[in-house]
C-alpha positions in Angstrom: 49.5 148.7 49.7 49.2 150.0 46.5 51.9 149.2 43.4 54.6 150.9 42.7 54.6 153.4 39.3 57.1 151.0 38.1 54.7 147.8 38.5 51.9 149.3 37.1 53.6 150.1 34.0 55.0 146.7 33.7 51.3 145.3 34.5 50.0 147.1 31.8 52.5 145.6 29.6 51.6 142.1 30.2 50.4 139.5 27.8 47.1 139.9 29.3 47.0 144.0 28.8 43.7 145.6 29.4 44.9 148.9 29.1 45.3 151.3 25.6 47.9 154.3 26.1 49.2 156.2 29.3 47.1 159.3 28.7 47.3 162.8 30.2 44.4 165.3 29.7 44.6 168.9 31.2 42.6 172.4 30.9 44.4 175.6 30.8 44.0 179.0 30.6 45.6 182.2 29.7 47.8 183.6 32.9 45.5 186.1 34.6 42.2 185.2 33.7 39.8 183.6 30.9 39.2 186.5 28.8 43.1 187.2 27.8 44.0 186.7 24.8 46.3 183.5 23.7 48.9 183.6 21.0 48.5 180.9 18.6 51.6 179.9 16.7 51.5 181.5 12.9 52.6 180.1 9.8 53.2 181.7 6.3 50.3 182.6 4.0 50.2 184.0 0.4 51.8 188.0 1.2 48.3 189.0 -0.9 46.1 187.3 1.1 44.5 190.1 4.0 42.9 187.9 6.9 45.7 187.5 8.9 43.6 184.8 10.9 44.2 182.6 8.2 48.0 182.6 10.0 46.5 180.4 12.6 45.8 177.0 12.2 42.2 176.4 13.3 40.1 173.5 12.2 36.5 172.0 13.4 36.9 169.4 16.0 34.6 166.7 17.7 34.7 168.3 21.6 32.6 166.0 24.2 30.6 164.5 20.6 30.0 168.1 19.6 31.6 169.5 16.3 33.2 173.0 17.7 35.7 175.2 16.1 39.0 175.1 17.5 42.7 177.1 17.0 46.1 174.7 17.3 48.0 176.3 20.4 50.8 173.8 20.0 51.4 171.1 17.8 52.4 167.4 18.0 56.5 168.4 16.7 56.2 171.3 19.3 54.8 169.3 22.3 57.4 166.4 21.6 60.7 168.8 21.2 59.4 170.6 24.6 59.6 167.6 26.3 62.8 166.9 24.9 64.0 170.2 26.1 63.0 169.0 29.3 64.6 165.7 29.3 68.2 167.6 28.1 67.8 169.8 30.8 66.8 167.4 33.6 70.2 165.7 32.2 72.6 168.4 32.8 71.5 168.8 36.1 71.8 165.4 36.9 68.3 164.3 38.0 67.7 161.6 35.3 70.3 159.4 33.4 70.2 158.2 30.0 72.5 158.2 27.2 73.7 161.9 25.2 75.3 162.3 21.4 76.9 166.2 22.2 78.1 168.2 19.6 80.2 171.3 20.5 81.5 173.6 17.5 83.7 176.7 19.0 83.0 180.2 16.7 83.9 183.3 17.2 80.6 184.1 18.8 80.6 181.0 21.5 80.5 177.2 21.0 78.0 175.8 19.3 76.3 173.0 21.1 73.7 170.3 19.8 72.4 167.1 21.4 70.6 163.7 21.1 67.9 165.7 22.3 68.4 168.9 19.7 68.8 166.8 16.6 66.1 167.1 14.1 65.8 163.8 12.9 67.9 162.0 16.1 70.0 159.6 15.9 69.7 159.4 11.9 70.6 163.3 12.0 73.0 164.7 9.3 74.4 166.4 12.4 76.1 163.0 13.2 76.7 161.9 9.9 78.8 164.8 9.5 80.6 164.4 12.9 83.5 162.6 14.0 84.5 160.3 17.2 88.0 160.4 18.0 88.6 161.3 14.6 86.5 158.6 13.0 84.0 159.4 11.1 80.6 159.0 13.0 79.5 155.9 10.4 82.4 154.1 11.0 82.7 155.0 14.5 81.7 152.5 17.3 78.9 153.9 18.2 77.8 154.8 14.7 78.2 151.3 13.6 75.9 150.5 16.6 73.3 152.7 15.8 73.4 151.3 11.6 73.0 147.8 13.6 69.1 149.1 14.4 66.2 147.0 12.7 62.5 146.7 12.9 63.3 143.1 14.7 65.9 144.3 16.9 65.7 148.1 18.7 68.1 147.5 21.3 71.1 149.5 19.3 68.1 152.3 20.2 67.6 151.4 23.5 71.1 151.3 24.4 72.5 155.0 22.9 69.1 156.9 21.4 65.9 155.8 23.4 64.4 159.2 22.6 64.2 158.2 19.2 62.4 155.4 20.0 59.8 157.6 21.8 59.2 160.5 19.6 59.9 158.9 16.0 63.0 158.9 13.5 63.6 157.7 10.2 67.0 157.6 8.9 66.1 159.2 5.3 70.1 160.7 4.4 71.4 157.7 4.2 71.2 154.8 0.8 69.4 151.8 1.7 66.3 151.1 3.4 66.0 152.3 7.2 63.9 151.1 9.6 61.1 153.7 10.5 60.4 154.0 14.1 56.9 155.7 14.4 56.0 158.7 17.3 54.8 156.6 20.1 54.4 160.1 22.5 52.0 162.2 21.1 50.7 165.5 22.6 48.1 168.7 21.2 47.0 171.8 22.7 44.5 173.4 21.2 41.7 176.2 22.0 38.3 175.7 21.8 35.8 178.7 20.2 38.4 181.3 18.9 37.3 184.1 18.5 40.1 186.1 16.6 41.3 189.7 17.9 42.8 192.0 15.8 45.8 194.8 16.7 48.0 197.1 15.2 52.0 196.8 15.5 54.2 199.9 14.9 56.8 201.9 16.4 57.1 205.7 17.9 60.5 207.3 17.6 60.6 209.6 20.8 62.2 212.4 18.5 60.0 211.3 15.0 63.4 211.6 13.3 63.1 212.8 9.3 64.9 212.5 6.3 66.5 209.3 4.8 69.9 207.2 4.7 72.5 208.4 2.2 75.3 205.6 2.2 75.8 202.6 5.1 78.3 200.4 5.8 77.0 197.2 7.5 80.9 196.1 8.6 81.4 199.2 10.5 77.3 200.0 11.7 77.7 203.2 10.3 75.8 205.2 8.2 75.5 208.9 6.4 71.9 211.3 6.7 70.4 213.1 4.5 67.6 215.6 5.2 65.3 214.8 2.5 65.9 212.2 -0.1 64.1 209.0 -1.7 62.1 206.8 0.5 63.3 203.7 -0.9 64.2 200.4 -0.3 67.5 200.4 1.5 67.2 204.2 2.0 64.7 204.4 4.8 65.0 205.2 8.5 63.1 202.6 9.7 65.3 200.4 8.0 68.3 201.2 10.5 65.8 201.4 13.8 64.9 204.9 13.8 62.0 206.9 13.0 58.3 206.3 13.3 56.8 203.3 12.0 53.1 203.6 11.1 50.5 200.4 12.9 50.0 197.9 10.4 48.0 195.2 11.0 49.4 192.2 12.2 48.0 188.5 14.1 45.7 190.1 16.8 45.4 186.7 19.0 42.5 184.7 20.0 39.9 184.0 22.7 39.1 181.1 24.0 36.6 179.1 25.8 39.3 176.8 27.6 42.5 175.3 26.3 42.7 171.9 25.9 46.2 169.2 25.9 45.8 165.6 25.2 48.8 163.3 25.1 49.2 159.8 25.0 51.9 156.7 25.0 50.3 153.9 22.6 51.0 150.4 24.7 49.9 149.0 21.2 52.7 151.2 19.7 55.3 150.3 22.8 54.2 146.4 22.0 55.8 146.6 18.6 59.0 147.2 19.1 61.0 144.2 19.1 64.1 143.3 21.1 66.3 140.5 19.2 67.1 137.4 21.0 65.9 138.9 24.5 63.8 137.4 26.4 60.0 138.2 26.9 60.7 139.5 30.4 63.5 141.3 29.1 61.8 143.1 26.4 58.9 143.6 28.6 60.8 145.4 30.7 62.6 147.8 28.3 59.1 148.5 27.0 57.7 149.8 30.0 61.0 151.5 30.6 60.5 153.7 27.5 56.8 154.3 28.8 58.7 155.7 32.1 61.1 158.0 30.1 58.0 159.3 28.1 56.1 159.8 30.9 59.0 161.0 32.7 59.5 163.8 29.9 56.0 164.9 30.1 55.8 165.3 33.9 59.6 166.9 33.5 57.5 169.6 30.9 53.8 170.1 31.7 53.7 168.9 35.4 54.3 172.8 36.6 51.1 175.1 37.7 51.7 176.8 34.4 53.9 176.6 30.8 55.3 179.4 28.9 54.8 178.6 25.0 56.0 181.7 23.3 55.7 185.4 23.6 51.8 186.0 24.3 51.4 182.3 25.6 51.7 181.9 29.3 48.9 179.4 30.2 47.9 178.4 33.9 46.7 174.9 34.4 42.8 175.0 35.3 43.2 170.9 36.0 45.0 167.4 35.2 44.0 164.1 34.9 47.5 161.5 34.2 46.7 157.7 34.3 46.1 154.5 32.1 43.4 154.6 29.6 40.9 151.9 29.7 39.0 150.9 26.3 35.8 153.5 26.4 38.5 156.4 27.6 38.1 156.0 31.1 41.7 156.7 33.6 42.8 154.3 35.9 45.0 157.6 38.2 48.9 157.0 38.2 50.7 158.4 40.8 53.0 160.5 37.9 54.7 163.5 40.1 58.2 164.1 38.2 59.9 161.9 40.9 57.9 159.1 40.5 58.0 158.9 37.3 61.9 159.3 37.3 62.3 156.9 39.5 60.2 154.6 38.2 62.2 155.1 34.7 65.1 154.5 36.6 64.1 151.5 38.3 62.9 149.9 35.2 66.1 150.7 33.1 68.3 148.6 35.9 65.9 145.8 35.7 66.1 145.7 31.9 69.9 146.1 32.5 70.0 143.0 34.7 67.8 141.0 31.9 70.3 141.9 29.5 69.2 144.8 27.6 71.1 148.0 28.4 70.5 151.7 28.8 74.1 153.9 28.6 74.2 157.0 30.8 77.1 158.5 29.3 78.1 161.4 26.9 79.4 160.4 23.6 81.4 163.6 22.7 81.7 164.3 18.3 83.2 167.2 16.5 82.1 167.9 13.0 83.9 167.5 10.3 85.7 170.5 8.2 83.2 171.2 5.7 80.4 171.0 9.0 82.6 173.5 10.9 82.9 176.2 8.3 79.3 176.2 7.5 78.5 176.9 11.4 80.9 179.4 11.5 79.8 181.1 8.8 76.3 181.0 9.9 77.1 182.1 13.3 79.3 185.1 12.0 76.4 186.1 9.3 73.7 185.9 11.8 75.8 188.1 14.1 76.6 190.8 11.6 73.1 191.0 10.6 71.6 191.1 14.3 74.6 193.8 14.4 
């Protein structure tokens, strides 16, 4: 009879480890066929500079010992906040249970909500700095005294109310003194291999070709005076209000690919340096192979679907998956890693922990932000509203 997820992880744990990382490698390709075209993330470049291919980050790569050419599709801080989307989301629904810092700011324009699994830097966000519990502030909070308890020899504080950021990384930088940093122990890539970089035109076609220019506007009331002819300038233009034609430009045409690759990995070497306090070597052996479960669990929550939406222009279909322990040489050992296995064997591993005496919460630790924190959302919401107004 073969092992349970949840005893091969622990296995793989053990003082006598063979294994080097829980590793996941998959092929994709664009939705509908090889030969579409894939949109690459951009990033800015120098306004002067006209090869707009140099908005893509592409790079040579060794692929199967060969040097190739190859175009990011996602990157590692993409990949990890997908699967964290997954994880919050699996969370509200109620088909995983683990711990939850939730913001909620009420604006004009709807509350405001932000999660453990939101937060830019986790559990050392400013977000929470900036918050209060029952009208404590977060710091001096409970739970925020908890979380300040954290060390490089002790994680449990972690384990207990942010095991996330135990996973994917955080580094408590806003705060004086010295912080323990917890490195990314997920790690995930997808990236094209042998671009070859289209080219397109973006512009607009007014169904009437309206003429002429904008006198006078008034942004509060989205109203605006015409004038027939008049200067073309900044401020003054048609286009600038959403009407008349706008002549193609060039803009990021999109690349070709060969295949699209996505590696990720959980470093057991990583996992095996997080230290537990007084706990036992059971005990910490077992709340190390639960946070393999929850990472795994995220992934499978995120990529384990026939196909992932990235972005506009990014639908990818999965070609083929490989999920399982890494041997030393890169050969897999398969894991059995549907999303309910690994759920359950997150779960199952978090009770055991639990029972050795390091604990996981599964409840919601509600905060509201302080005064200052308040305005500034408001007054983002209500500025970003006017504009998109």
């Amino acid at each position: 009879m073969s092992r349970s997820l949840a005893a091969q992880l622990m296995a793989a744990l053990g003082e006598d480890r063979t294994h080097t990382a829980v590793v996941v490698r998959a092929l994709y390709q664009p939705v509908g066929g090889a030969g579409n075209s894939v949109m690459p993330p951009t990033f800015p470049i120098d306004e002067r500079e006209r090869d707009l291919t140099k908005k893509y980050l592409s790079a040579d790569r060794l692929v199967d010992g060969k040097a190739v050419r190859t175009v990011t599709i996602d990157q590692e801080q993409s990949q990890a906040n997908r699967v964290e989307e997954a994880l919050r989301d699996a969370r509200d629904r109620g088909r995983i249970e683990l711990p939850m810092l939730e913001l909620r700011a009420p604006t004009s324009h709807g509350d405001i909500r932000i999660t453990s699994f939101d937060a830019p830097h986790r559990y050392a966000d400013a977000y929470w700095r900036d918050s209060l519990i029952d009208g404590i502030r977060f710091d001096r909070s409970q739970v925020g005294q908890r979380l300040r308890a954290v060390s490089a020899a002790d994680a449990r504080p972690l384990f207990e109310r942010e095991p996330t950021s135990l996973i994917f990384g955080a580094w408590d930088s806003h705060r004086q003194g010295r912080w323990p940093k917890f490195a990314r122990l997920y790690t995930a890539i997808m990236f094209g291999v042998g671009p070859v970089f289209g080219a397109r035109r973006g512009g607009r076609l007014d169904p009437v070709n309206l003429t002429g220019a904008v006198d006078s506007k008034d942004k509060a009331e989205n109203d605006w005076q015409y004038v027939a002819e008049g200067a073309k300038k900044t401020g003054q233009k048609l286009s600038e209000i959403g009407h008349g034609n706008i002549a193609p430009n060039p803009v990021p045409g999109g690349v070709t690919v060969e295949e699209i690759r996505r590696v990720a990995s959980i470093s057991l070497a990583g996992i095996e340096r997080l230290r537990f306090g007084d706990a036992s070597p059971e005990a910490a052996t077992t709340a190390r192979a639960a946070l393999v479960a929850l990472a795994l669990a995220g992934d499978r929550l995120a990529f384990a679907r026939p196909s992932v939406w990235l972005r506009s222009g990014c639908d990818l279909a999965k070609v083929s998956e490989d999920v399982g322990l890494e041997l030393p040489g890169g050969a897999l050992e398969p894991l059995d890693t549907s999303v309910s296995a690994a759920v359950d064997a997150f779960h199952e591993l978090r009770e055991s922990a639990a029972k050795l005496g390091v604990e996981m919460a599964t409840d919601v630790v509600q905060v509201t932000p302080i005064p200052s924190l308040q305005k500034a959302i408001e007054n983002t919401v209500a500025h970003a509203a006017s504009t998109e107004d």
